[in-house]
N, C-alpha and C positions, 0 to 999 in steps of 0.2 A: 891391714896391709898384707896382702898376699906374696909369697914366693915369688913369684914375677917382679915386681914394686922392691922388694928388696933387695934384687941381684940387679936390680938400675940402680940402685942408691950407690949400691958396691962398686960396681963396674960400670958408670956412669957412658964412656966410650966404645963398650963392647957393642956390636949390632949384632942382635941374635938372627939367626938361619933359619929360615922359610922353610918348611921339608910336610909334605906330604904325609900322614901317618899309614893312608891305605899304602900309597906306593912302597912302604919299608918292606912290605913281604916281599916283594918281588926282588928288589936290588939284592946282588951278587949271587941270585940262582941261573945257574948255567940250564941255556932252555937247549931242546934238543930235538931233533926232526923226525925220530922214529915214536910213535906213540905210545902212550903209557897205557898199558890192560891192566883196566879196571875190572876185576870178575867177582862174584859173589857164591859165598860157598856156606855150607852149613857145617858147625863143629861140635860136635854133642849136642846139636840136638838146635844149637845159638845160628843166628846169620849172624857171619859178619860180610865187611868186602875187602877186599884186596886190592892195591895196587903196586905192580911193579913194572919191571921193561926201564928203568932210568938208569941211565949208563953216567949219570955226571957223578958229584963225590960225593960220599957217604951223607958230608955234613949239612950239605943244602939240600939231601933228602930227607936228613931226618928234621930240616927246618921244617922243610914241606909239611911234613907229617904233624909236625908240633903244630902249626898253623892252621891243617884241617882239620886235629883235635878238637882247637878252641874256638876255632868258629862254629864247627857245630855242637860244642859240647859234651862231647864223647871220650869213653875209653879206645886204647887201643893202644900199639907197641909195631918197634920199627925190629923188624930181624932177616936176615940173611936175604938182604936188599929186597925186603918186599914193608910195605906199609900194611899192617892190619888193623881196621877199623871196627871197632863193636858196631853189631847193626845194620842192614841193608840200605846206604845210605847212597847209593852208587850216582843218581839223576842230581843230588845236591855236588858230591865231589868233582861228578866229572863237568857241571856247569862252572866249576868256581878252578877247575883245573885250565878248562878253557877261555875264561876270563883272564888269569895273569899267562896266556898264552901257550899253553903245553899244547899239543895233538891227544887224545886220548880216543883209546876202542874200547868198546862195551865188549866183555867175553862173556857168556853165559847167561841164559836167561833174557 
């Protein structure tokens, strides 16, 4: 009997909520018309890439940021409203920034 099978037994009348799991990154990030510059820079020697330009709140950027962490797998750190990603990853972020619908410009390179 699984987890599922047991919260019916419990709660025989509750009907559980449909909900999308791709859609959950997107709900309650404020999107925004000016594009986000994505540039790529070298730091000792490392690529990483950058993005900033997002004028919404801290916190749904640093959602952002946590999300295109773990989808690609990477390090990286949110500081003084810019996103830094280990790695030249710029063609993956800025496809998948475009997908939940941001505007994004390629700077550099």
């Amino acid at each position: 009997m699984d987890l599922q099978d047991q919260l019916k037994n419990l709660f025989p009348e509750h009907k559980p909520e449909v909900s999308d799991t791709n859609d959950m990154e997107n709900s309650g990030i404020w999107m925004q018309e000016d594009p986000i510059i994505c540039k790529y820079e070298k730091r000792k020697g490392k690529p990483i890439t950058i993005l900033e330009g997002y004028n919404g709140a801290n916190e749904d950027f640093k959602a952002l940021a946590k999300a295109i962490k773990t989808k690609l797998s990477v390090g990286g750190s949110f500081k003084d409203d810019k996103i830094i990603i280990q790695g030249d990853y710029r063609d993956k972020i800025m496809q998948m920034l475009k997908d939940k619908g941001f505007n994004v410009k390629r700077v550099g390179g």
